[in-house]
MIDOSE-1310 file (N, C-alpha, C; in nm, 2 decimals, decimal comma, always signed):
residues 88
xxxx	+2,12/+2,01/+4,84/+2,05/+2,00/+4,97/+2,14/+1,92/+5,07; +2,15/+1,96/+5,17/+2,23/+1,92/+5,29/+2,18/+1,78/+5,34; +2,25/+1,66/+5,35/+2,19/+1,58/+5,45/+2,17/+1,63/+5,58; +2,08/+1,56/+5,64/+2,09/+1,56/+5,85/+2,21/+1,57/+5,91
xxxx	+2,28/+1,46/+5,88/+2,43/+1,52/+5,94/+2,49/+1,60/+5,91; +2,54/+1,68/+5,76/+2,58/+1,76/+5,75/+2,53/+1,90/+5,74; +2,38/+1,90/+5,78/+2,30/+2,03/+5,81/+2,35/+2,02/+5,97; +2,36/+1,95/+6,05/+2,38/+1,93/+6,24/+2,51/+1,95/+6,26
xxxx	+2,58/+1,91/+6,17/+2,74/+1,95/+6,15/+2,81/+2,07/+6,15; +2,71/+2,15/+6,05/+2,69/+2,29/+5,99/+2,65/+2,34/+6,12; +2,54/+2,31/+6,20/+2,49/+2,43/+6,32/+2,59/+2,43/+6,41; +2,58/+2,28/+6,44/+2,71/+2,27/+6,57/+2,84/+2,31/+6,56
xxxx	+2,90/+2,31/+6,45/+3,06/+2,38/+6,41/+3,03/+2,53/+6,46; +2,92/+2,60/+6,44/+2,91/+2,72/+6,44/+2,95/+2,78/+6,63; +2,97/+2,64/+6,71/+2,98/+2,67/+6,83/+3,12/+2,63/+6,93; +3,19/+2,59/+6,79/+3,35/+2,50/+6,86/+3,45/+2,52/+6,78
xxxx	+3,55/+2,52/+6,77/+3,65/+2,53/+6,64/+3,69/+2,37/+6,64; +3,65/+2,29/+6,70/+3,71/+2,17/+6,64/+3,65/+2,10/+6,53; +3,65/+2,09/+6,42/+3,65/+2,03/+6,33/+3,54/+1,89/+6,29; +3,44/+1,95/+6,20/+3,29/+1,86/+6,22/+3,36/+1,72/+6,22
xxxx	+3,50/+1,66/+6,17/+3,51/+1,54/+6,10/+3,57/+1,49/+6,24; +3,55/+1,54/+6,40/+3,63/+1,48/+6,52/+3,47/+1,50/+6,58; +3,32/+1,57/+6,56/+3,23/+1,55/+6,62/+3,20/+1,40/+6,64; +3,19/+1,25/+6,60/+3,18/+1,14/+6,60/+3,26/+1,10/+6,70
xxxx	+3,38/+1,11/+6,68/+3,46/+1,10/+6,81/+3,45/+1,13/+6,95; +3,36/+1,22/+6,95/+3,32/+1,26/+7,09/+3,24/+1,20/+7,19; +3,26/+1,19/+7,29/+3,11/+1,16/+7,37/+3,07/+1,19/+7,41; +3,07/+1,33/+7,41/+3,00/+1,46/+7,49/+3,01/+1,61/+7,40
xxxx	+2,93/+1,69/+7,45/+2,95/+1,80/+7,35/+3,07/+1,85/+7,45; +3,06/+1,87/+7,58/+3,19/+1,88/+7,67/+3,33/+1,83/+7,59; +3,33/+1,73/+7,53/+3,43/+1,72/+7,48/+3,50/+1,76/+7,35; +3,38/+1,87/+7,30/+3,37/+1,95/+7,21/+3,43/+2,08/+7,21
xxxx	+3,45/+2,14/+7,35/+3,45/+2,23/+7,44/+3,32/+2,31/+7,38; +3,21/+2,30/+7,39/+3,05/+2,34/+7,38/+2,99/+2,33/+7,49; +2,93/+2,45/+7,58/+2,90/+2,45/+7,72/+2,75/+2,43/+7,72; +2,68/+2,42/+7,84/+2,55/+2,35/+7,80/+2,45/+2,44/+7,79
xxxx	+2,50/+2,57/+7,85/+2,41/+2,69/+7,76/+2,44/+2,66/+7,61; +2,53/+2,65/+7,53/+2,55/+2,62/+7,36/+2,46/+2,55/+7,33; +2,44/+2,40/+7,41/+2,40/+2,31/+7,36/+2,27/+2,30/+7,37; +2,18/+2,38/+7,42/+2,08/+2,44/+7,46/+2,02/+2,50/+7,33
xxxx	+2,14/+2,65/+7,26/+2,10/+2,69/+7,17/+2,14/+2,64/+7,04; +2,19/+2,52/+7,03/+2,22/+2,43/+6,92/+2,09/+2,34/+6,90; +2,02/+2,30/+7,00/+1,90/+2,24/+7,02/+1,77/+2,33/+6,97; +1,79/+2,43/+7,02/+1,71/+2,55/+6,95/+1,68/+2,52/+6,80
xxxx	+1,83/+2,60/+6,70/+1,91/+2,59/+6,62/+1,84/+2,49/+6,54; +1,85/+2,39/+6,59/+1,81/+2,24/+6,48/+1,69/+2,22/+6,47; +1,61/+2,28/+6,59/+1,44/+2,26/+6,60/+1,41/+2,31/+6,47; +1,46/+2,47/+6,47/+1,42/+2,55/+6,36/+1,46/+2,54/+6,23
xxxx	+1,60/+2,48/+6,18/+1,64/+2,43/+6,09/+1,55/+2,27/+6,02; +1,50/+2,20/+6,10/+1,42/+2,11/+6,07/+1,28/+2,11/+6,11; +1,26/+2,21/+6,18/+1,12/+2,25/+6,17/+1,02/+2,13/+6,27; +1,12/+2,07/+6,38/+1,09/+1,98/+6,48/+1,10/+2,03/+6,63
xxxx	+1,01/+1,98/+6,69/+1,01/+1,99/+6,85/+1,07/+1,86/+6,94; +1,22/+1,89/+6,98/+1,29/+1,75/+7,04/+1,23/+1,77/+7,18; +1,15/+1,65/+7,22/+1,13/+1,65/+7,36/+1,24/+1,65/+7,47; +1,21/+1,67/+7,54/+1,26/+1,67/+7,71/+1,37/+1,56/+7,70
xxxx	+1,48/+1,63/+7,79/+1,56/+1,50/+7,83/+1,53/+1,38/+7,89; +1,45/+1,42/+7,96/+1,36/+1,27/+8,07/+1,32/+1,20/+7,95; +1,21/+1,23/+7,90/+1,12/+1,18/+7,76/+1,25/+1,09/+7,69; +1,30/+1,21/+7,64/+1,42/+1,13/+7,56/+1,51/+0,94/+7,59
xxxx	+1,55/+1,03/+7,72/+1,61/+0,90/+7,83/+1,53/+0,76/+7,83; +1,37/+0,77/+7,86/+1,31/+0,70/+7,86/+1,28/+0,62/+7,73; +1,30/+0,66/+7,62/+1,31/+0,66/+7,49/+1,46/+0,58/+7,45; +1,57/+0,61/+7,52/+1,65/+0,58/+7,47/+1,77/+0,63/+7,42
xxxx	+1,73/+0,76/+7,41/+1,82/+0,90/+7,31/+1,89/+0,93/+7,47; +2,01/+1,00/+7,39/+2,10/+1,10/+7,48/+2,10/+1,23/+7,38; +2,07/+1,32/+7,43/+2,09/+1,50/+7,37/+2,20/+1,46/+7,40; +2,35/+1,47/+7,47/+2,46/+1,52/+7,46/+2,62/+1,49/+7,41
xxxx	+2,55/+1,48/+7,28/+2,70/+1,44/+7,23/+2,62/+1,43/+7,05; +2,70/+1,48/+7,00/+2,66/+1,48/+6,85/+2,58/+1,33/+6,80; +2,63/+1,26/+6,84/+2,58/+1,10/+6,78/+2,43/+1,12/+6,80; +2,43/+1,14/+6,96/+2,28/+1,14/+7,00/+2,17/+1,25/+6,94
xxxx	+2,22/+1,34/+6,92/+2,13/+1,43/+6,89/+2,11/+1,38/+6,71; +2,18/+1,37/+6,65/+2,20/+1,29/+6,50/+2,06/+1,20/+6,52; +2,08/+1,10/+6,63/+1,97/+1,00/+6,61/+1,85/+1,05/+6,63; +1,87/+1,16/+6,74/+1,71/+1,17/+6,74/+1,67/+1,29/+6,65
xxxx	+1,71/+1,34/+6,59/+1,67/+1,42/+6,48/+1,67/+1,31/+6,36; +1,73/+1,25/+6,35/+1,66/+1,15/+6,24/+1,61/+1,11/+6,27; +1,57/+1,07/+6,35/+1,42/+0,97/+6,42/+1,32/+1,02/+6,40; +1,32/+1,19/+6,45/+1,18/+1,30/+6,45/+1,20/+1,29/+6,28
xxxx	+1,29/+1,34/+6,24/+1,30/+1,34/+6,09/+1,16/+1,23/+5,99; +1,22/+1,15/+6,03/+1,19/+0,95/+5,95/+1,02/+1,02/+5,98; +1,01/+1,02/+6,13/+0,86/+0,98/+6,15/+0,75/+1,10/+6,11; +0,82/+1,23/+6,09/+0,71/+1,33/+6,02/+0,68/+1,27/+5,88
xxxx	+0,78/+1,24/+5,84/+0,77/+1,25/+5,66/+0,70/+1,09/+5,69; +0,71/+1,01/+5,76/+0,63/+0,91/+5,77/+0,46/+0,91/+5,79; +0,44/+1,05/+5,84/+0,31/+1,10/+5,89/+0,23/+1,13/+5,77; +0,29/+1,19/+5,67/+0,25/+1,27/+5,55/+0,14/+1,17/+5,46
């Protein structure tokens, strides 16, 4: 079974040829060359692969999270992650 990061690793690669092990390095999916329609359907993507609904950018912001750049989306899918299976 795939960890979080390397299931996010796995969707996101499917939209850049650079190489999951330079995603960390980034600080933007722009710097990924991933355009924000991708990152749109990469957000899609991971809803359905983890079976989670990532709120709104604002929400997020307010919160703390950044959608755009690998790191950020990492945290908040492990966050959504932690707190369902915390629900149970």
């Amino acid at each position: 079974m795939l960890t979080i990061k390397e299931k996010i690793e796995e969707i996101i690669a499917e939209y850049t040829d650079i190489p999951p092990t330079e995603f960390y390095q980034a600080s933007s999916f722009a710097e990924l060359n991933i355009d924000s329609l991708s990152v749109v359907e990469i957000i899609f993507d991971i809803e359905e692969a983890f079976d989670i609904k990532i709120p709104n950018e604002v929400d997020l912001e307010k919160k703390g999270f950044d959608c755009n750049s690998f790191v950020g989306v990492l945290a908040i899918v492990t966050a959504l992650v932690e707190s369902e299976l915390h629900d149970d």
